[in-house]
N, C-alpha and C positions, 0 to 999 in steps of 0.2 A: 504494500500500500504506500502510495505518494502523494502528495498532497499538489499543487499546478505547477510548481516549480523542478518537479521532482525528484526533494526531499524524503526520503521514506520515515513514514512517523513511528516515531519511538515508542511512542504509546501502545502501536498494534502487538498485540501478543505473538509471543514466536512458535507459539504452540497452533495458531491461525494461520501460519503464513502457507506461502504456497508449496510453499520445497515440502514443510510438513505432511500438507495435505495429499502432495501427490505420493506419500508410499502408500503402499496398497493396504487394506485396512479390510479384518475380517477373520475365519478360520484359515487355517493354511490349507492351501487347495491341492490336488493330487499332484502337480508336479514337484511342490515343494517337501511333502511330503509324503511318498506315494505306499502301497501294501509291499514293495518289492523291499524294501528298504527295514520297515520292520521284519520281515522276512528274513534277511540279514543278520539282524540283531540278536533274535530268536536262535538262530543258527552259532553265531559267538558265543552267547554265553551258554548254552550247551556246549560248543566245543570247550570252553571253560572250565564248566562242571567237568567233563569225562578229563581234561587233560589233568586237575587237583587232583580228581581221585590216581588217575596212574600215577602222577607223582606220589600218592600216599601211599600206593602198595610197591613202590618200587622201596621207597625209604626204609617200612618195615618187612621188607624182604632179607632173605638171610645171605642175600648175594653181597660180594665184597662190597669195598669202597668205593673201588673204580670202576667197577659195573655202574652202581646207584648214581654215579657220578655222568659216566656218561648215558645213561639210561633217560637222566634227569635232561640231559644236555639237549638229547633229540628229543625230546618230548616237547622242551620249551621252543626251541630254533623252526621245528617242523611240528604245528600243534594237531593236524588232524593227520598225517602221516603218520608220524610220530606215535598217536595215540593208536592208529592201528596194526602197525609194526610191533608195538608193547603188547598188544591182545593177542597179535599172532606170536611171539618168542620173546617177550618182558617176564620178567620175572615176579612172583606174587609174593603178596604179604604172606607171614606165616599164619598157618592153617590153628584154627583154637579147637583144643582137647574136648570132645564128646565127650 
């Protein structure tokens, strides 16, 4: 807002102006936030979960040092590999007394 000269008046609130008004205003619409994208998300933190636990059954596994060590290594560097490489020949926590 200008007054004839224009001056832009100070008085106009900055929360009114134009630049303000032109972002977009509303729910966030499918491109910004689309189903594919939680999908995504969903999928991390499952790989998440499964990757903790392999790291916990490697740690109380009765395999040395340098197994759990690098057991842990691949598991972190490659998490869904990793995690199924561990299911296929990882090594497991110890087994509790029936």
């Amino acid at each position: 807002m200008e007054d004839e000269n224009g001056i832009p008046d100070l008085w106009f609130p900055i929360f009114l102006s134009e630049r303000f008004l032109s972002r977009p205003v509303g729910p966030p619409t499918q491109t910004q936030f689309g189903e594919r994208q939680m999908g995504y998300g969903i999928f991390g933190f499952l790989v998440l979960i499964a990757d903790l636990y392999a790291i916990y059954q490697v740690m109380t596994s009765s395999a040395g040092t340098a197994a759990k060590v690098a057991w842990t290594v691949v598991i972190l560097v490659l998490p869904v590999i990793g995690f199924l490489v561990w299911v296929g020949f990882g090594p497991r926590g110890r087994a509790t007394a029936a």
